[in-house]
N, C-alpha and C positions, 0 to 999 in steps of 0.2 A: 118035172115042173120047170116052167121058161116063165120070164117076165114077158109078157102082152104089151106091146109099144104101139103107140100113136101113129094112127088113124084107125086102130083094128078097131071095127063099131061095138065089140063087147065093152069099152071102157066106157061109152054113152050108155048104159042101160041100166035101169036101176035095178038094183039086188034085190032078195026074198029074203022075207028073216027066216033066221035060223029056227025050227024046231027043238025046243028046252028039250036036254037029253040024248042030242042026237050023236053016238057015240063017235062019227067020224070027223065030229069036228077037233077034237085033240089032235089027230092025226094031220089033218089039214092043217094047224096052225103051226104046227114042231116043222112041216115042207114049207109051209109059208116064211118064219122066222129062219130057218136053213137058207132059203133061196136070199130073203133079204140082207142077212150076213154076208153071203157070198158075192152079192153087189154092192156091199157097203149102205147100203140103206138103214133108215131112222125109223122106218114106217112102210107096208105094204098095207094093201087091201088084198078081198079078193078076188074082186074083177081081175086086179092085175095079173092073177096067173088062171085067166081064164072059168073061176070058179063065180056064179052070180048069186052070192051067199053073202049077207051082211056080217061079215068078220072082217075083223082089223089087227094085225099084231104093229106092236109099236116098241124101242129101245132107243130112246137120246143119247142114252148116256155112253152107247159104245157106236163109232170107234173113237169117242172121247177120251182127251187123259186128264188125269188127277195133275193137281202143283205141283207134286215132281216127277210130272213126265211119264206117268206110268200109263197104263194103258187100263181104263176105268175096268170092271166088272160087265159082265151081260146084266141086264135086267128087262126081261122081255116080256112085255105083258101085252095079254088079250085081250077082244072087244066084240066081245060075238050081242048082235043089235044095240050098236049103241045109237043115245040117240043124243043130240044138246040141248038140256034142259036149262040151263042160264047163262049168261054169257055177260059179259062188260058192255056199256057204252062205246067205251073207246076203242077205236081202231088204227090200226097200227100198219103201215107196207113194211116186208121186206122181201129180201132174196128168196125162192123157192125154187128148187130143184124136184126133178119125181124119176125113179126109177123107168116108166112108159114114156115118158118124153124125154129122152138120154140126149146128152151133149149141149143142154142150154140151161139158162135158170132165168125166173121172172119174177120181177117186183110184185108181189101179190098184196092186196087190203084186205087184214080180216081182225078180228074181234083182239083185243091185247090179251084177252080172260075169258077162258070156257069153264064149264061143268058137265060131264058127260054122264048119263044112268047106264050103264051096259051089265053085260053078266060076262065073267071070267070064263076060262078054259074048262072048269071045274061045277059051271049054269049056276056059280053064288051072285048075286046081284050085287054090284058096287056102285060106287061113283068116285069116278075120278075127277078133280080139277087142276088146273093149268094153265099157266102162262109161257112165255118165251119160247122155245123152240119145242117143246110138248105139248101147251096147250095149240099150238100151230099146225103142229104134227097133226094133234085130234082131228082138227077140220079142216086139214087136207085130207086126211084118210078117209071120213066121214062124208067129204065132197064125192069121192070115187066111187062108194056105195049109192051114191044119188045119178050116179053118171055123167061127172062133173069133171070135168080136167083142168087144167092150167088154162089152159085156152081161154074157156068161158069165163074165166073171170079176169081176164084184161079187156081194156077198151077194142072198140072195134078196132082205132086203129093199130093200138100197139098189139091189138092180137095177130093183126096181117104183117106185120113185121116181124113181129116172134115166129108166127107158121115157116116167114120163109128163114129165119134163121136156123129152124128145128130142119126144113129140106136141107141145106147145104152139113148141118152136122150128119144127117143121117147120111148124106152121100159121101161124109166123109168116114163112115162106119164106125159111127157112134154108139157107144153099148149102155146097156143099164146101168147105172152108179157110176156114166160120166157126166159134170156139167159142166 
């Protein structure tokens, strides 16, 4: 399993939901959560590693540390179809990084507060909600399932400058889980 980087056209495409039950999605998200660990990632989808299946795995909380400096716990949870069933008024920019577009980060606008319906690893239906850097995570992950990158959502012009700042990292041999 590889992380799928920017321009591959499988990140433009929208995903299929998952089939309730379908026993290889467990399998898919333990490679998925592996692979995002091993680039220091917060969040994958799974376009990202070429799979066009609405799953999400997501962990904030590592490679975070505790107040004294420890190095937080895993907590890695799934999102097999989720979808965003409420969200805030307010919206909020900030910095965003993404494993497919390696070596840059971009001021992104999105909602301060989600609520997402999805079904866990295990097809139990939950809901998750979220602010600060998870509720963020959510819809960014959620964006990749739509076939929605970094890209599309800066302005035209700051997108053309972001493009060429993403060419010169990549020809500076920029890898996944750099920004």
């Amino acid at each position: 399993m590889r992380i799928i980087t920017s321009p591959d056209p499988l990140l433009r495409e929208v995903c299929e939901p998952v089939e309730i039950g379908d026993k290889s999605v467990k399998r898919l998200a333990k490679q998925m959560l592996r692979e995002m660990y091993k680039d220091d990632g917060v969040g994958l989808a799974a376009p990202q590693v070429g799979v066009l299946k609405r799953i999400v795995v997501i962990d904030t909380q590592w490679p975070q540390e505790d107040e004294k400096g420890r190095p937080m716990k895993k907590n890695p949870l799934v999102f097999i179809n989720p979808e965003i069933i409420e969200h805030s008024d307010e919206r909020v920019k900030n910095l965003e990084g993404c494993l497919s577009v390696p070596g840059i980060s971009c001021e992104i606008e999105r909602w301060s507060w989600v609520k997402v319906k999805c079904f866990d690893e295990n097809f139990n239906e939950v809901i998750r909600e979220g602010d600060g850097l998870f509720g963020r995570c959510m819809q960014h992950e959620i964006d990749h399932l739509d076939g929605i990158t970094l890209f599309e959502r800066l302005s035209p012009l700051d997108r053309l400058a972001k493009l060429e700042e993403y060419k010169a990292a990549v020809e500076r041999g920029a890898k996944p889980g750099e920004c």
